[in-house]
C-alpha positions as CSV (number, residue, x, y, z in Angstrom):
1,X,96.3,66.9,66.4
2,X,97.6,65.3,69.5
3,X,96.2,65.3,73.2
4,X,98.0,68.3,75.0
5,X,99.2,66.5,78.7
6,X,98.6,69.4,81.5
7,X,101.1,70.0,83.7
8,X,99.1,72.2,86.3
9,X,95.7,72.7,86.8
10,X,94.9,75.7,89.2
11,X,91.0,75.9,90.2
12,X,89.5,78.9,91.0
13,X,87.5,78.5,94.7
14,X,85.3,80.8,97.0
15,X,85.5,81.8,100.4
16,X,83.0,83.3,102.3
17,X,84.7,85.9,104.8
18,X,81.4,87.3,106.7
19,X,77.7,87.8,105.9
20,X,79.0,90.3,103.0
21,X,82.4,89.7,102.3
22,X,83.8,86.8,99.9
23,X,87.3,85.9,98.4
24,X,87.8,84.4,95.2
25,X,91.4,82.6,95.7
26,X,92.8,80.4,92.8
27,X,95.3,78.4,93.4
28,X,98.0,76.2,91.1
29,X,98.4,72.6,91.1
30,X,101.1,70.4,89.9
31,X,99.2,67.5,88.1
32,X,97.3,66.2,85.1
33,X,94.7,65.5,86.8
34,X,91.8,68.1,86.6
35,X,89.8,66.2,89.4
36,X,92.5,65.8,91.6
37,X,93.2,69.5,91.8
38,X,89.7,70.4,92.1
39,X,89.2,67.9,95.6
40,X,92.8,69.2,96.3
41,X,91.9,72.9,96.0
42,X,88.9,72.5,97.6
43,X,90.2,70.5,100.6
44,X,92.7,73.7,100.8
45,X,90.1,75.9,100.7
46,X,88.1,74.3,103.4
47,X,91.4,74.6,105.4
48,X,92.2,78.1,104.5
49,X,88.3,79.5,105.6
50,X,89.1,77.8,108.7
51,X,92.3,79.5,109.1
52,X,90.8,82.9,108.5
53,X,87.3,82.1,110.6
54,X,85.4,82.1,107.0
55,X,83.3,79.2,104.8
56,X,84.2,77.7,102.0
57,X,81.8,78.0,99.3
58,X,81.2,74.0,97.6
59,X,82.3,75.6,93.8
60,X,85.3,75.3,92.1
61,X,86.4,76.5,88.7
62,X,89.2,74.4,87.1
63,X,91.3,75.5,84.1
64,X,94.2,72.5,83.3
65,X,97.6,74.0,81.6
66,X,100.2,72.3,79.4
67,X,102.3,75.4,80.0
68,X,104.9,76.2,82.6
69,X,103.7,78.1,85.3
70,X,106.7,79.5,86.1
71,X,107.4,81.3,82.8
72,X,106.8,84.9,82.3
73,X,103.3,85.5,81.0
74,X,102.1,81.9,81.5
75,X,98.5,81.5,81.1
76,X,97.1,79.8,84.6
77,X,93.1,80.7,84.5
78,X,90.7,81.5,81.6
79,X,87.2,81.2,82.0
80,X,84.9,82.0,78.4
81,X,81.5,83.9,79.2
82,X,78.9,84.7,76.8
83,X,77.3,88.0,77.2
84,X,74.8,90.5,75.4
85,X,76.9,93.4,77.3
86,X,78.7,96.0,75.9
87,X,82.6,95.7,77.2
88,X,82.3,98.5,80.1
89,X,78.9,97.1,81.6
90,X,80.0,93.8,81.2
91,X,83.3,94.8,83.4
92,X,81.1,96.9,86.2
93,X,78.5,93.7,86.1
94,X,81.2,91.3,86.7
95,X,84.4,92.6,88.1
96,X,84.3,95.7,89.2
97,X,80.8,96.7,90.8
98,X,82.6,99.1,93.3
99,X,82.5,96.6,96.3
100,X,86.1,94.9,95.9
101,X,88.4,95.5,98.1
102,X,91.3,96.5,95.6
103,X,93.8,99.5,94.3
104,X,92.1,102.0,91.8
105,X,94.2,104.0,89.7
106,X,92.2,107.3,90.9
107,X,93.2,106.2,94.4
């Protein structure tokens, strides 16, 4: 089995908005290069919380691609957690504690 070459790398960064709001914002990178896009996401970060009067957070999550972005149900992110939790807690634990700022379907 060969080495899959990346084409994209899109890294997953955090920005502080105020005392008790954050923003998780990944972003896509055209390279190979896994710490390239990391300094590059993070520089944009840095520029984007300054934009937005916000903080970026020093932590980046990186996930490289050998697929095309641009295709129809391209995979750009996946992150592998292990977890004792039952599929519902682990969801309300992780993603959806009832303080994101997002559409519901009971909305």
């Amino acid at each position: 089995m060969g080495t899959v070459q990346m084409v994209s790398v899109c890294v997953r960064c955090v920005i502080q908005l105020t005392e008790r709001d954050y923003e998780e914002r990944i972003t896509i990178w055209r390279t190979d290069d896994l710490d390239d896009a990391v300094a590059k996401a993070q520089a944009e970060a840095r520029d984007y919380a300054a934009n937005v009067g916000g903080t970026a957070i020093d932590f980046a999550q990186s996930y490289g691609s050998d697929e095309d972005p641009t295709e129809d149900g391209a995979e750009v992110f996946s992150l592998i957690r292990q977890s004792e939790m039952p599929p519902r807690q682990y969801i309300d634990h992780f993603f959806d504690t009832g303080m994101e700022f997002i559409r519901r379907d009971d909305d």
